[in-house]
C-alpha positions in Angstrom: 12.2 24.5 15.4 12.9 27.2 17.8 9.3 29.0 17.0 7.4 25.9 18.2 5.6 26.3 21.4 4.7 22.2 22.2 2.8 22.5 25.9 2.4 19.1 27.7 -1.4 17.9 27.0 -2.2 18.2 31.1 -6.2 16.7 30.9 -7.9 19.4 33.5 -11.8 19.0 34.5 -14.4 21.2 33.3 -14.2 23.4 35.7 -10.9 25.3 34.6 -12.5 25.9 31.1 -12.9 29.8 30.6 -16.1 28.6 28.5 -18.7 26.7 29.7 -20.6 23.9 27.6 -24.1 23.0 28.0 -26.1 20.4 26.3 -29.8 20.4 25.5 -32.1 17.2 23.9 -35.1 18.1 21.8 -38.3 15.6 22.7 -38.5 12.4 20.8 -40.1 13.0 17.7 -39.6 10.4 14.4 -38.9 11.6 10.9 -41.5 10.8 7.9 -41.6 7.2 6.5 -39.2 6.5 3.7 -37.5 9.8 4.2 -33.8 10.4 4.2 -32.5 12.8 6.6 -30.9 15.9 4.9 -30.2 17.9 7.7 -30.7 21.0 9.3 -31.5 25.1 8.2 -32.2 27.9 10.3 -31.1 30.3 12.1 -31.2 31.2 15.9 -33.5 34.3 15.6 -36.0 32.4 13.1 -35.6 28.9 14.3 -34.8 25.5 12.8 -36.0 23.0 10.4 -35.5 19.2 10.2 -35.6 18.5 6.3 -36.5 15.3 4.9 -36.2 13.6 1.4 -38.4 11.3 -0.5 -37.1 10.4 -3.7 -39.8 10.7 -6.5 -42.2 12.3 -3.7 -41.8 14.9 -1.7 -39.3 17.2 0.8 -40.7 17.3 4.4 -40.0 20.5 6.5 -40.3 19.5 10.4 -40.4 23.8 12.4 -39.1 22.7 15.6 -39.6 25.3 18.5 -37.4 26.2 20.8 -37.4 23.1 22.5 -36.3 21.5 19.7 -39.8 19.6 18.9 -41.9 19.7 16.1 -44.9 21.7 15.9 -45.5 22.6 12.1 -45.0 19.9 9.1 -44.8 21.3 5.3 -44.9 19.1 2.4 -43.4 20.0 -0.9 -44.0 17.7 -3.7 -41.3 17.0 -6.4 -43.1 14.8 -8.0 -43.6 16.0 -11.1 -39.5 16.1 -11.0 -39.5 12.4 -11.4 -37.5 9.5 -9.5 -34.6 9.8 -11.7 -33.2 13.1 -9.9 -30.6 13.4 -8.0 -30.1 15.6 -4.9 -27.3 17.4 -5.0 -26.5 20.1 -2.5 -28.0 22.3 -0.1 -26.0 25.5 0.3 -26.7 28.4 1.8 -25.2 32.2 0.2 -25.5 35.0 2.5 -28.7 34.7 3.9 -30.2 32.3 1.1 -30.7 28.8 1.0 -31.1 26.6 -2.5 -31.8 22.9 -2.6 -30.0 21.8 -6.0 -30.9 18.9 -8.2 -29.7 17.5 -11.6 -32.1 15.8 -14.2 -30.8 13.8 -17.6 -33.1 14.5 -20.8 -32.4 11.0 -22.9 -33.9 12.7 -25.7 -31.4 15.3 -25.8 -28.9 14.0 -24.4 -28.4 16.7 -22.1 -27.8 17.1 -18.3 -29.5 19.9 -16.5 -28.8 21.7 -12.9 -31.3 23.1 -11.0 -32.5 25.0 -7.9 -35.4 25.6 -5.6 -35.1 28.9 -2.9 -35.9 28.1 0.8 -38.1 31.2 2.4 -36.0 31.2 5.8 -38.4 33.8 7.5 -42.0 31.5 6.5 -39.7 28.3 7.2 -41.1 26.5 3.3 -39.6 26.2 -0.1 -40.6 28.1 -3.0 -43.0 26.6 -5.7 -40.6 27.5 -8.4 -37.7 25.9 -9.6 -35.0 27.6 -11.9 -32.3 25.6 -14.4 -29.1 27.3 -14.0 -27.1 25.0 -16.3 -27.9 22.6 -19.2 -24.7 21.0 -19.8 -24.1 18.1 -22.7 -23.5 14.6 -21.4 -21.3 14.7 -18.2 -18.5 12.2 -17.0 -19.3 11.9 -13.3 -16.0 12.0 -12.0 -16.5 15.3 -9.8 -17.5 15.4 -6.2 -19.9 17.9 -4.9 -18.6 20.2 -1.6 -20.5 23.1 0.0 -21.5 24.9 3.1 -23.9 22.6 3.6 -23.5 19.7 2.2 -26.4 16.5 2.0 -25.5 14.9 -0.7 -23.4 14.1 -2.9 -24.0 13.2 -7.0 -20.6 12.7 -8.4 -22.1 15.2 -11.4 -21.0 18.7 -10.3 -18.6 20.1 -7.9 -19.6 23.8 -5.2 -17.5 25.6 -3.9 -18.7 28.7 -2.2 -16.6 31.7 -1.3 -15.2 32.4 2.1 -17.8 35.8 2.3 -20.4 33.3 0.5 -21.2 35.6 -1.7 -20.1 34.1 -4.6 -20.7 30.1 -5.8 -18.7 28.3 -8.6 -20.1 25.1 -9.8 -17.5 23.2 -12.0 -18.6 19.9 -14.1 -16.7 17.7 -16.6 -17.9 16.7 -20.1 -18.0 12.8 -21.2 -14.0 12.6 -22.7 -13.9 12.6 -26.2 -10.9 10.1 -26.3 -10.9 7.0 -24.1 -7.2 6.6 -23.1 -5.9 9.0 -21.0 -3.0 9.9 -22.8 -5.0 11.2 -25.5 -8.2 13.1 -24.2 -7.9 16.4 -22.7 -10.7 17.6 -19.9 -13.0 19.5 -21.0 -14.3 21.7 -17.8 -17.7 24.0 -17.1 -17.0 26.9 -14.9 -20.4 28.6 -13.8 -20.0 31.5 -11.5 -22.8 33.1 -9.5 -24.0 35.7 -7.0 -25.9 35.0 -3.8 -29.0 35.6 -5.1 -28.2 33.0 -8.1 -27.5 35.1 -10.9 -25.3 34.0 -13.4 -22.2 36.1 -13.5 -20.5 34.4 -16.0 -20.2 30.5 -17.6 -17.5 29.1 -19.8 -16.5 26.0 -20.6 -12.4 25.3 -21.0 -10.2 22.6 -22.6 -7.5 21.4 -20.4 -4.3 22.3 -21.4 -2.6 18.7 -20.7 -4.0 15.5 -21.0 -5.3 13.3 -18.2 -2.5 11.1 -18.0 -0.2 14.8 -17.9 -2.4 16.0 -14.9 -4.8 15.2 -12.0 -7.6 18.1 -11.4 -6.8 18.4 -7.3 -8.7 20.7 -5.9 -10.8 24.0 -7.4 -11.9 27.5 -5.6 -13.7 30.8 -5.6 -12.5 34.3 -4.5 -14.5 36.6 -2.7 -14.3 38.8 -6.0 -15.7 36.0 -8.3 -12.0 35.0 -9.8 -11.9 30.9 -10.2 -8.7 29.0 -9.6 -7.9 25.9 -9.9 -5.0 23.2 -8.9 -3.7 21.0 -11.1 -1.3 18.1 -10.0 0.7 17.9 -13.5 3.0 14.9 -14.2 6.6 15.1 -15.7 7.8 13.1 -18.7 8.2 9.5 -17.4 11.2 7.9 -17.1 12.2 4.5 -16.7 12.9 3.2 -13.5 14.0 -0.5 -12.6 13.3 -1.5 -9.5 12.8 0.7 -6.1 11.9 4.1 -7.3 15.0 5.7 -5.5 14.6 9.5 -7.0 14.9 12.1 -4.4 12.8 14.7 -6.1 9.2 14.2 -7.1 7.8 13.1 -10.5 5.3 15.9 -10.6 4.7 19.5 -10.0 1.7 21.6 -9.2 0.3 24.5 -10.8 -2.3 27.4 -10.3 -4.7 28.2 -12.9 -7.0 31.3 -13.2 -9.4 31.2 -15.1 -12.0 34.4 -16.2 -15.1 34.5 -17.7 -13.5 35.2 -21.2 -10.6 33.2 -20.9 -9.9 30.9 -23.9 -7.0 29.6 -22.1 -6.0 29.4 -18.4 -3.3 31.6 -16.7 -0.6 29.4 -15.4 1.7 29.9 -11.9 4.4 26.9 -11.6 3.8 26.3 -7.5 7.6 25.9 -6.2 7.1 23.6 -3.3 11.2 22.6 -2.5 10.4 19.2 -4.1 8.8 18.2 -1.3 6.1 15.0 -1.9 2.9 16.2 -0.8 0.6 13.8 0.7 -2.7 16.1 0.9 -3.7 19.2 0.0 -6.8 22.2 -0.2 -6.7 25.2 -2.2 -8.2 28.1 0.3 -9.3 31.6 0.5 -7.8 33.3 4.1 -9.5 36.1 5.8 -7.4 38.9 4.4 -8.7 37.8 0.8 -5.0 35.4 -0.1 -5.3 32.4 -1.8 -4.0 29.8 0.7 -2.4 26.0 -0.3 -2.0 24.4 2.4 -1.5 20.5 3.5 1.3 17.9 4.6 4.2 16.9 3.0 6.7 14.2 3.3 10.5 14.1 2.3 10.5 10.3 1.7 9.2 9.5 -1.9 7.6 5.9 -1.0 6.5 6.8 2.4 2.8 7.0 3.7 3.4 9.2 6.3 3.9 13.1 6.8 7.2 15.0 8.2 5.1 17.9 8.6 2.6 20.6 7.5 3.1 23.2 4.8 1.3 26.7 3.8 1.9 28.7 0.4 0.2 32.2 0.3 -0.4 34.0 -2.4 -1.0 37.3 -2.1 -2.7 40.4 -4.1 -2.9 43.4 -3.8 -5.3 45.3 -6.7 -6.4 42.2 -7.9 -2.3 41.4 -9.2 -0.1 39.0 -6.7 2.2 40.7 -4.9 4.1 37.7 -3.5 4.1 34.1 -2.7 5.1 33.3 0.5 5.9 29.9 1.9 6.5 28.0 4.9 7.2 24.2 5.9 6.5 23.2 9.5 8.3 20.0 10.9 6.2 18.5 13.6 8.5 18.1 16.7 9.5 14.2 17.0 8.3 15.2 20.9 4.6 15.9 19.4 4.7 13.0 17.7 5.9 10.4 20.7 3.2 12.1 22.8 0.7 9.2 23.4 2.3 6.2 21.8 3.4 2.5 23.8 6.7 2.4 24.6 7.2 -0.7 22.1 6.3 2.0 19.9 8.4 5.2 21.1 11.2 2.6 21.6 10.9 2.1 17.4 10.8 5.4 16.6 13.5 6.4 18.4 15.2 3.5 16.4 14.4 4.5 13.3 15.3 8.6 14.5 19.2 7.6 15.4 19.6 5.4 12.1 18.5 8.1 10.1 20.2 10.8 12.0 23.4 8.5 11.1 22.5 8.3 7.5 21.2 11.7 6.7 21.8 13.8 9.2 17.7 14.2 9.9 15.3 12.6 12.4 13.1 11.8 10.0 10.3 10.6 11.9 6.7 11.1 10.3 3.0 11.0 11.0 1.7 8.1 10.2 -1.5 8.0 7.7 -2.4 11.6 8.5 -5.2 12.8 6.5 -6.0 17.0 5.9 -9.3 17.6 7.5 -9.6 21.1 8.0 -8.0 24.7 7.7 -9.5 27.2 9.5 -8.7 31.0 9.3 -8.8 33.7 12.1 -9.4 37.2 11.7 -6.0 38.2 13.1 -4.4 36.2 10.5 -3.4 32.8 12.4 -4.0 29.4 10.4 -5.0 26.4 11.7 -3.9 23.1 10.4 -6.2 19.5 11.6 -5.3 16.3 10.9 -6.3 13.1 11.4 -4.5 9.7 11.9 -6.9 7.4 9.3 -6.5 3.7 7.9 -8.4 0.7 7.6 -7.4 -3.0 7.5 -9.3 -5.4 5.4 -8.8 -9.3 6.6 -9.6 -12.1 4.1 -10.6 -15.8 4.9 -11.3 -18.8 3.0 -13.4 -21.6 4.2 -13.0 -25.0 3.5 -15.7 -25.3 0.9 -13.5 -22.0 -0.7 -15.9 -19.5 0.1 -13.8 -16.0 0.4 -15.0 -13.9 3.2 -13.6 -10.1 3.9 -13.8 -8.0 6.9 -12.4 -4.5 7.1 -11.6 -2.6 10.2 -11.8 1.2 9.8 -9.3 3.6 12.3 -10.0 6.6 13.2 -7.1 7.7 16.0 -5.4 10.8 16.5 -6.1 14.2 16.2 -2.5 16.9 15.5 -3.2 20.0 15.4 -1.0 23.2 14.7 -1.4 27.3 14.4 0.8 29.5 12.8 0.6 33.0 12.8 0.7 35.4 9.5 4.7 35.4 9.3 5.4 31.8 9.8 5.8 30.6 12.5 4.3 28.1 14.9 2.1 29.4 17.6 1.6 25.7 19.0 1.5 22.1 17.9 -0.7 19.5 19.8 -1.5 16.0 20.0 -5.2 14.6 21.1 -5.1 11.3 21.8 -7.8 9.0 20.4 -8.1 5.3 19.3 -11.6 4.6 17.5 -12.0 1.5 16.0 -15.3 0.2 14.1 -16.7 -2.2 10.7 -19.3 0.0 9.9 -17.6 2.8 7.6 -17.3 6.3 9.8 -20.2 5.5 12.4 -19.9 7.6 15.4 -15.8 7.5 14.8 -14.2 11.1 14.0 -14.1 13.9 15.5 -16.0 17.8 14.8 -14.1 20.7 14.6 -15.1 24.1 16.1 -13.9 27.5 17.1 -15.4 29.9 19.4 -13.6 32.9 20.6 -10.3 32.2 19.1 -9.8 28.8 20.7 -10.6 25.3 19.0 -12.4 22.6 20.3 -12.6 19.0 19.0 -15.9 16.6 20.1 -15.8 12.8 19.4 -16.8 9.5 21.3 -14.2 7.9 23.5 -13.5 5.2 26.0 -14.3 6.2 29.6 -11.1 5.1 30.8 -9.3 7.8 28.8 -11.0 10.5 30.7 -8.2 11.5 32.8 -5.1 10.2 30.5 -1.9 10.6 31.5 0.9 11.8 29.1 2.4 8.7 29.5 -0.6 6.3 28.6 -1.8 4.7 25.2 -5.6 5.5 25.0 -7.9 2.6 25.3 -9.5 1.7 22.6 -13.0 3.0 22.1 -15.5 0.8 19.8 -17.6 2.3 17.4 -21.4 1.2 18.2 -20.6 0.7 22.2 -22.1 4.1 23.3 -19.1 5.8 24.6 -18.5 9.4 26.3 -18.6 12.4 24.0 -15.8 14.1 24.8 -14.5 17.9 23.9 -10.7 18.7 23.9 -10.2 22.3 23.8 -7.1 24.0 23.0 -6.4 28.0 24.5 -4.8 30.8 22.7 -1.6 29.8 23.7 -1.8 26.3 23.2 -3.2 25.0 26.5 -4.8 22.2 25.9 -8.1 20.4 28.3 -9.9 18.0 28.4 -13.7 17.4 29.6 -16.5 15.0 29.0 -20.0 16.2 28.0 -22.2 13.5 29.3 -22.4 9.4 28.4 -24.5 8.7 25.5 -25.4 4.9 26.9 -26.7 7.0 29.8 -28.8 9.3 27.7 -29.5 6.2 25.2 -29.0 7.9 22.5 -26.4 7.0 19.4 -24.3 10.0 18.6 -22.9 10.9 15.1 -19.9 13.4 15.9 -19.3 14.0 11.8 -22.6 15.0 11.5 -22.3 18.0 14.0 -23.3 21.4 12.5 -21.6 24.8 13.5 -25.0 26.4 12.7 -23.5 29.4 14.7 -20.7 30.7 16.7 -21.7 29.5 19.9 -23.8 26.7 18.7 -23.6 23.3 17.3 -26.9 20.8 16.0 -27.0 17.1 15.4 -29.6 15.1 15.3 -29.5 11.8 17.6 -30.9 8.5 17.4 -33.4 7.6 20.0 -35.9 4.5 21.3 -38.0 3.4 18.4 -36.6 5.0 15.5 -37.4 8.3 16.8 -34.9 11.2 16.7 -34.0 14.1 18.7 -31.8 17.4 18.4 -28.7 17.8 20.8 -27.7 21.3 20.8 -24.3 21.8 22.7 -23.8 26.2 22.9 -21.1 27.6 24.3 -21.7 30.8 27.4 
C-alpha cells in the first residue's frame, strides 16, 4: 500500500489545535408534559426552536434566544389528526422545513402521507396540511432516513438529495404472495421539488422475487434521477458442510428508474468478488453516484479487510465510466491500540495466513459503515465503527430464564482518499464504551469544519493522554464521563483534547444526538436537575 500515509496517533493538548472549541449551556428550562423531544430547527441568523410532540394533541414550539432559553411557546394542535398517526420525518429542503405524518383510512383501506410547512422566519407551523401520497395498504418493511430525522415509522423511506433540492420517498405495497420465492416487490417512487411539488410518482414491480434479491439501499440525484441497489442472489447450490466457495453467492446491481419507466434500467456492479459487509449508495460533490463501504475476502468472516469506493460517473446525464478502488487497511492501523495478548494473536494468525495464502489477512473486527462524507476538492471520507453486543443468559433454580445484553461501542477507523484513488491517510481512534441501555451516551458524532474532521464522544478520564502503546480504559455508559473531540488535520495529523466533564457540569450527554446545524456549530440538548433540559452548543472559531 505504498499510497497510504498512516501517522502515529501522538494525543497533543488543546492548545496545538489550529481551531479553537468553545462550549456554551442554555438556562435550565423543562420540556412540556407528555411531550417527546423531536429536536431542533433554525438557523443562526433567525434562531432556534425546541420542538415537542404530543401524540393525539399537540406540537410545542419552545423560541429560545440567544442564550439558548425559552422566551416564546406556540402550540399547534393536531388533534383533529387523531392518535393513530404516526410521525414520520422532519426534513428540511433548501430553506424549507416539513413535519411528515402518515394516517390509515380502514374504510378504504388506504394509507396516506402528509405534510405541514414550518414558517422558519415567524418560528410556527402552518395551519394547513397537504397529502402528497395515498398509497393502497403498505407492508412496513422500509425505514425512514433524512436530513433531519425524528422518527422513524417503518412505512416510508426519504432520501433527500445532496443539493436538497430534490426528495424521493419510496414505500412498499402489502406482497401479493406470501412466500418469498413467489412475490415480487411492488415499490412507490414519489419524487419532489423543495417546495413539495410532485415531479413525478410511479409505482414499479420488481424485476426478481424477494428470495432473488434484498432492496439495499435507494437515492436521489441532484437532477431528480432515482437509483436504487439491489443485492440479487444467484441460483442456489447445494453445499454440505462448511460453505468453502471462494467467490460470493450474490451480486449487486444498479437500477434507474424514471418517471415513465415500466421497467428498471439495469448496471451489473463488478465488485472483484469481493464479500461486502456494508454498504450506502451516495451522491459526491461533483454530481457521481458513489457506492462505497467495506469488504472482506473471507466468505464466513465477520470482519472487514478493508474499505471500498465504486464511482460512477456522467457526463450529459449518460455514464462515462465506473471507476473503482479497494483500500486494505494497513495491519499497522489495525494493531494500533490493542493488548499485546491481542497484537500477539494477530500476528499469529498474519504469519499462518501469510504461509497459506500468501496474504496477511488480518481484518477489522465488527466494523460497521457510519458515514461518507464528501469534500469539495473531491476527497472521500470513509467512518467506521467497531460495534457488537453480547447477550448473557441465566437460569435460576426455580427455571426462571433471565438475559442481559452488553452493547460495545469501541473504535473509531477512519480513511480519506483523494479523487484518483488513493489513500490520503488512515487512522485509528481509540475508544472502549461499554453500556445495557441500547446506544446511551455510547458513539461518537461526526463533523467537518474547514476540511478536517472531528469525532466527539464520552470517554474515560484515564484515556486523556493515551499512549500508542496502551489499551483504552473502559468507559461506562451512564458514569458521566469527559466528552472528548479527536480531530484529524489535512494531512492526517491526528489530536486529541477534552471539552469539559459532564459529572462536573451535571449534566448527561447524548453524543448521537449532536446536530451539525451549521458549519461551525453543533446543538444537543442535555439532561439537567429535575427533568429540566438545556442546549450545549459547541462552535468552532
Amino acid at each position: 500500500m505504498k499510497y497510504i500515509v498512516l501517522l502515529p496517533a501522538m494525543l497533543l493538548s488543546a492548545a496545538l489545535f489550529s481551531q479553537k472549541v468553545t462550549y456554551d449551556l442554555g438556562e435550565p428550562y423543562k420540556l412540556p408534559k407528555k411531550h417527546r423531544d423531536l429536536g431542533f430547527i433554525g438557523t443562526e441568523k433567525n434562531g432556534y426552536s425546541q420542538l415537542s410532540l404530543r401524540m393525539g394533541d399537540d406540537i410545542v414550539v419552545q423560541t429560545l434566544n440567544k442564550n439558548y432559553a425559552p422566551v416564546s411557546e406556540q402550540s399547534v394542535d393536531i388533534s383533529e389528526v387523531g392518535k393513530g398517526f404516526v410521525s414520520d420525518n422532519f426534513i428540511q429542503l433548501k430553506n424549507n422545513y416539513y413535519w411528515y405524518y402518515s394516517t390509515w383510512n380502514r374504510e378504504e383501506q388506504r394509507e396516506y402521507l402528509h405534510y405541514r410547512p414550518f414558517d422558519l422566519k415567524n418560528n410556527r407551523f402552518s395551519s394547513q396540511d397537504q397529502t402528497i401520497i395515498k398509497a393502497n395498504k403498505l407492508s412496513g418493511t422500509t425505514i425512514a432516513t433524512g436530513f433531519y430525522q425524528f422518527g422513524v415509522s417503518n412505512k416510508y423511506a426519504f432520501n433527500v438529495s445532496a443539493d436538497s433540492s430534490k426528495m424521493l420517498v419510496t414505500y412498499r405495497l402489502k406482497p401479493l404472495e406470501k412466500k418469498d420465492k413467489y412475490n415480487k416487490d411492488k415499490i412507490g417512487f414519489n419524487v419532489f421539488d423543495h417546495n413539495m411539488k410532485k415531479l413525478w410518482s410511479n409505482e414499479m414491480t420488481m424485476p426478481y422475487t424477494e428470495a432473488e434479491m434484498d432492496n439495499a439501499d435507494f437515492e436521489i440525484a441532484s437532477n431528480g434521477t432515482v437509483y436504487m441497489l439491489a443485492k440479487v442472489y444467484e441460483p442456489k447450490e447445494e453445499v454440505k458442510g462448511k460453505d468453502k466457495r471462494k467467490v460470493p453467492d450474490y451480486h449487486y446491481e444498479l437500477f434507474m428508474i424514471g418517471k415513465n419507466s415500466v421497467k428498471p434500467e439495469i448496471l451489473k456492479l463488478d465488485l472483484d468478488g469481493k464479500f461486502i459487509r456494508s454498504s450506502v449508495l451516495n451522491e459526491d460533490s461533483k454530481g457521481n453516484l458513489v457506492l462505497g463501504g467495506y469488504y472482506s475476502k473471507n466468505r464466513n468472516s465477520y470482519g472487514s479487510d478493508g474499505a471500498f469506493i465504486l464511482k460512477i460517473e456522467f457526463e450529459d446525464n449518460d455514464i462515462s465510466a465506473i471507476r473503482k478502488y479497494f483500500y486494505e487497511f494497513p495491519v499497522a492501523l489495525l494493531k494500533q491500540f490493542e493488548s499485546k495478548r491481542t497484537q500477539k494473536k494477530m500476528e499469529k494468525k498474519e504469519k499462518k495466513n501469510k504461509e497459506k495464502t500468501g496474504d496477511d489477512d488480518i481484518e477489522a473486527s465488527n466494523l460497521v459503515l457510519r458515514e461518507i462524507k464528501f469534500d469539495k476538492d473531491g476527497t472521500t471520507t470513509i467512518v467506521g465503527e467497531e460495534y457488537y453486543s453480547i447477550t448473557v443468559c441465566t437460569t435460576d433454580s426455580k427455571g426462571n430464564t433471565s438475559c442481559r445484553t452488553t452493547y460495545y461501542y469501541q473504535d473509531i477507523i477512519a480513511m480519506k482518499v483523494d479523487d484518483k484513488g488513493k489513500i490520503v491517510w488512515a487512522n485509528k481512534i481509540p475508544k472502549n464504551q461499554a453500556g445495557g441501555g441500547g446506544t446511551g451516551g455510547m458513539s461518537f458524532h461526526y463533523h467537518k469544519y474547514k476540511g478536517e474532521d472531528y469525532f466527539f464522544y464520552l470517554d474515560n478520564v484515564k484515556n486523556i493522554n493515551l499512549p500508542l502503546t496502551a489499551v483504552p480504559a473502559a468507559h461506562r455508559d451512564g458514569a458521566g464521563g469527559f466528552l472528548t473531540m479527536v480531530k484529524i488535520d489535512k494531512s492526517g495529523k491526528m489530536t486529541k483534547q477534552s471539552v469539559f466533564d459532564s459529572r462536573e457540569l451535571k449534566i448527561r450527554v447524548i453524543p448521537v444526538r449532536f446536530e451539525s446545524v451549521s458549519d461551525n456549530k453543533i446543538l444537543t440538548r442535555v439532561y439537567a436537575k429535575k427533568k429540566k433540559s438545556r442546549v450545549l452548543s459547541l462552535k468552532f472559531s
